[in-house]
VOBARO-294498 format. One record per residue: residue number from 1; residue in one letter; x, y, z of N, C-alpha, C in turn. Coordinates in pm, 1 decimal, always signed. Each point is the difference from the previous one (the first is absolute). Example, Ala and Ser with C-alpha at 12.3 -4.5 7.8 and 13.67 -1.06 7.14 Angstrom:
- 1,A,+1319.0,-569.0,+780.0,-89.0,+119.0,+0.0,+90.0,+120.0,+0.0
- 2,S,-35.0,+105.0,-72.0,+82.0,+119.0,+6.0,-77.0,+109.0,+73.0
REM end
This chain:
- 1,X,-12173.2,-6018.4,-3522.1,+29.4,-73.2,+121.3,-96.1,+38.6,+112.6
- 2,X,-24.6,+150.5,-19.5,-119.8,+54.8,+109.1,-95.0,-129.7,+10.4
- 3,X,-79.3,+3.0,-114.4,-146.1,-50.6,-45.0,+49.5,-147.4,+32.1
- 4,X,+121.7,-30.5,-1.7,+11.7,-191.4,+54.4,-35.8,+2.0,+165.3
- 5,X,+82.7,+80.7,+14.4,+43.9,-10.0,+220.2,-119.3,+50.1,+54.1
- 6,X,-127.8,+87.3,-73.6,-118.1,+66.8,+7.8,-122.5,-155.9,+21.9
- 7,X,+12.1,-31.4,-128.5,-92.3,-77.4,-5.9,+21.1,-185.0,+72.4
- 8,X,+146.4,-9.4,+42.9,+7.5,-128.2,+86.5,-24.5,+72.2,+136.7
- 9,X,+21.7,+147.8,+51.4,-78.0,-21.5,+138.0,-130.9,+41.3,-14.1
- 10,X,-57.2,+17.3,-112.9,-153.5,+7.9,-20.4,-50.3,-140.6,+32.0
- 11,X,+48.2,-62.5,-87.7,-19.8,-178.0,-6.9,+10.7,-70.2,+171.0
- 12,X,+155.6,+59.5,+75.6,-26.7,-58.4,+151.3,-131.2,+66.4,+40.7
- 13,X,-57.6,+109.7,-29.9,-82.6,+33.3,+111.3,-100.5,-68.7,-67.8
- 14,X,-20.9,-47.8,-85.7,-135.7,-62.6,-60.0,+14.6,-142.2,+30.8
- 15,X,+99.7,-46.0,+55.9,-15.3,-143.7,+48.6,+6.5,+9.8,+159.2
- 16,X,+15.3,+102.7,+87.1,-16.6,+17.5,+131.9,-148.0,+11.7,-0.8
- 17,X,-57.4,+119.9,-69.5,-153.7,+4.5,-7.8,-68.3,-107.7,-39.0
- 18,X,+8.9,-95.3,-98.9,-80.7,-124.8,-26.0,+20.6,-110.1,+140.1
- 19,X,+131.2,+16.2,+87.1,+1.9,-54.5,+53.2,-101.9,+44.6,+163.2
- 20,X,-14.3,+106.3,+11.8,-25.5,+54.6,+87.1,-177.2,-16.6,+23.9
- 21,X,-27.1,+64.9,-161.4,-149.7,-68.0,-25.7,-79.9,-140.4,+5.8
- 22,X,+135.1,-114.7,-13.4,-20.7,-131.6,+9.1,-62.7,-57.3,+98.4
- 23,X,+73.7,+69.9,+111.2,-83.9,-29.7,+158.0,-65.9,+70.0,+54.6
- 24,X,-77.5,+101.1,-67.4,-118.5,+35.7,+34.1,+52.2,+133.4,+102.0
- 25,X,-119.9,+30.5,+82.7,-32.8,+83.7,+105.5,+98.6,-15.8,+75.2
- 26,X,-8.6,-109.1,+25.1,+41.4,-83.5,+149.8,+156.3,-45.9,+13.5
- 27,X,+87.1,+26.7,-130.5,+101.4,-54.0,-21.7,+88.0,+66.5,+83.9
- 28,X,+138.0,-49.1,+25.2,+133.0,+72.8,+74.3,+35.4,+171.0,-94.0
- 29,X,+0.9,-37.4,-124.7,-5.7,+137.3,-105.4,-77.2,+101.7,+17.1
- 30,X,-115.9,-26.2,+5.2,-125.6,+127.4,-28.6,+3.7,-5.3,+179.4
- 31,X,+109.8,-60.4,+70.3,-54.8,+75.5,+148.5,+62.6,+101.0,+41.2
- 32,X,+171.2,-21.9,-65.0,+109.3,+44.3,+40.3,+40.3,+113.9,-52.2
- 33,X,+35.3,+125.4,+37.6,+18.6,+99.1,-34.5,+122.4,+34.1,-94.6
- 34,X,+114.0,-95.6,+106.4,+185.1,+6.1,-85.9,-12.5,-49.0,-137.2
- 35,X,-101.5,-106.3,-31.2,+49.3,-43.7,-80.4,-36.0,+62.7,-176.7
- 36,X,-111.6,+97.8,+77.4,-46.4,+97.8,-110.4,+86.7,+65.7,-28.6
- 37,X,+56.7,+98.3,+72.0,+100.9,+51.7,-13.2,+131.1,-46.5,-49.9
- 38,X,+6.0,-129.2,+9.7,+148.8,-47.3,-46.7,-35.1,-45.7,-119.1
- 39,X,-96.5,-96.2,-37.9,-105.8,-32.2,-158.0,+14.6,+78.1,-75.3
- 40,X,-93.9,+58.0,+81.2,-103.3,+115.6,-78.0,+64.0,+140.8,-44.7
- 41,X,+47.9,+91.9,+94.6,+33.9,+80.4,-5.8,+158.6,+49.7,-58.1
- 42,X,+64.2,-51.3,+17.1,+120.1,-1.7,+28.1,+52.9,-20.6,-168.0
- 43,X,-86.3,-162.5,-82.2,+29.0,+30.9,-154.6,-28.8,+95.9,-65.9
- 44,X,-139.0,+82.2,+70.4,-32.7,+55.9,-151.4,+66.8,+122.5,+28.4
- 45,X,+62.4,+98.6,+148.6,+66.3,+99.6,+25.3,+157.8,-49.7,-116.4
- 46,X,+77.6,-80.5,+1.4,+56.0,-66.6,-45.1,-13.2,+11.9,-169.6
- 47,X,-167.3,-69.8,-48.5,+19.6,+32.8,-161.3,-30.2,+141.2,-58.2
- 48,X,-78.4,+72.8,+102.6,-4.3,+143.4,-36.3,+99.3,+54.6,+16.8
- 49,X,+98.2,+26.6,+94.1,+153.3,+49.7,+25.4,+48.6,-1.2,-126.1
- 50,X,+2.1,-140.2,-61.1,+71.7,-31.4,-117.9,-23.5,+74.6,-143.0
- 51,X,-127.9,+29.6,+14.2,-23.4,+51.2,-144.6,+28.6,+179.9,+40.5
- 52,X,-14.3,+70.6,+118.3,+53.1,+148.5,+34.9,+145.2,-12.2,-15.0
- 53,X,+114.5,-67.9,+9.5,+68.1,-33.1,-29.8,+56.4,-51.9,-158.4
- 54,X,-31.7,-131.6,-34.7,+33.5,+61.1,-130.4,-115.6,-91.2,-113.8
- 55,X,-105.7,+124.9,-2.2,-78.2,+17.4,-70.4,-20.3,-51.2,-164.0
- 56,X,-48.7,-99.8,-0.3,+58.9,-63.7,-163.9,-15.4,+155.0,-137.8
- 57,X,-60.2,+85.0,-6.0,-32.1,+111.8,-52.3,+123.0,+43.9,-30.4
- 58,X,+148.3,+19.1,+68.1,+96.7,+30.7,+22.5,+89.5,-39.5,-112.3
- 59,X,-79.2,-139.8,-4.0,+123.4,-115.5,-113.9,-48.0,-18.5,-100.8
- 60,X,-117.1,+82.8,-43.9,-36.6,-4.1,-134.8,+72.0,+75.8,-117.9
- 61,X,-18.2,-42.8,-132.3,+30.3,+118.8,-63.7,-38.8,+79.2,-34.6
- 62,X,+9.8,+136.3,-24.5,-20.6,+105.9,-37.1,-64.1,+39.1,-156.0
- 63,X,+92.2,-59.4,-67.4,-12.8,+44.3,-155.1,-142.8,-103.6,-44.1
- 64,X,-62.4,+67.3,-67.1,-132.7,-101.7,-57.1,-90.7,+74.6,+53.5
- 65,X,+2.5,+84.8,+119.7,-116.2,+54.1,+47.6,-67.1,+117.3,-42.0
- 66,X,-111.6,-4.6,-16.7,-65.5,+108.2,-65.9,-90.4,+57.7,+72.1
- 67,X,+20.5,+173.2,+15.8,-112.7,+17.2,+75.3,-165.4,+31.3,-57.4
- 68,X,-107.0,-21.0,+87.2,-88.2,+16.0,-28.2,-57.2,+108.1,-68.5
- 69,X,-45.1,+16.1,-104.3,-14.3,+136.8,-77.2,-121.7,+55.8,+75.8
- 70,X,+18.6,+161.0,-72.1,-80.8,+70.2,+56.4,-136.4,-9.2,-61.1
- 71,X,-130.7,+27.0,+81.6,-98.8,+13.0,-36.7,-58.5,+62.4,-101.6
- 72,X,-103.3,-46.6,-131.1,+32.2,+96.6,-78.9,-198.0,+0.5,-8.6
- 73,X,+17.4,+144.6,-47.7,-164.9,+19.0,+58.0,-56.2,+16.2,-161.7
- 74,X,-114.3,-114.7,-56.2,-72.8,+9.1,-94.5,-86.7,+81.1,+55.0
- 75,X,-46.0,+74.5,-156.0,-147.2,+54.8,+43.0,-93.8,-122.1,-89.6
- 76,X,-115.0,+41.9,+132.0,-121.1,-99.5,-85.3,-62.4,+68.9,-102.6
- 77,X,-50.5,-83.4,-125.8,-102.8,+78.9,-91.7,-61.6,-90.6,+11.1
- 78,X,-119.6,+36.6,+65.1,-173.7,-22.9,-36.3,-70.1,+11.5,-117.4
- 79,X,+4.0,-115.6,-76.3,-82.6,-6.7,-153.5,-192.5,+78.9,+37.7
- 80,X,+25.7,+84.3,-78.2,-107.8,+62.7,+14.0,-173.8,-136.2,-46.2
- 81,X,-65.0,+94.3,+99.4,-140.2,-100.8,+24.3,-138.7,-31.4,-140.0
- 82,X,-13.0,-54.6,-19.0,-75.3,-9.0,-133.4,-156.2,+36.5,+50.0
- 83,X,-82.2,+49.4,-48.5,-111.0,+42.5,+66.7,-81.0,-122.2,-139.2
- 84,X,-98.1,-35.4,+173.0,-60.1,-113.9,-109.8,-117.3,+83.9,-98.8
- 85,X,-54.0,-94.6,-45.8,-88.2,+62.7,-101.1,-145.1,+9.3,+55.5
- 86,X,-40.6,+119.5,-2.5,-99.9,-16.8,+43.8,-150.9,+38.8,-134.0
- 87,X,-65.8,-159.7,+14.0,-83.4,+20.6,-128.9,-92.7,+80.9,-50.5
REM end
């Protein structure tokens, strides 16, 4: 449910920003300070909250997981060098 309510105010702020970019420089958006903050800011404090809260990691399961094994150290052997022939 995180990753739903996460990614629709991801989605509002990505249609405030396309909108904002639409009119350029000069637009009421890219002049106004509130509305960054209410856009902009305000979802993504909002979809990050959500995942410190409840973290999809949380609702996984457990069993199946395997941990990464430990390193295991070959030694190299170097095939010894053939000495060419000299005639």
């Amino acid at each position: 449910m995180a990753v739903y309510v996460s990614s629709i105010l991801i989605m509002f702020r990505c249609f405030y920003r396309a909108s904002e970019f639409s009119e350029g420089i000069d637009g009421y958006p890219f002049r106004t300070e509130w509305l960054f903050w209410v856009f902009e800011s305000l979802p993504m404090i909002g979809a990050i909250s959500i995942f410190c809260i409840y973290h999809p990691s949380r609702f996984m399961a457990q069993e199946g997981v395997v941990a990464p094994k430990a390193p295991q150290s070959h030694s190299l052997t170097i095939p010894p060098v053939k000495e060419a022939n000299q005639g």
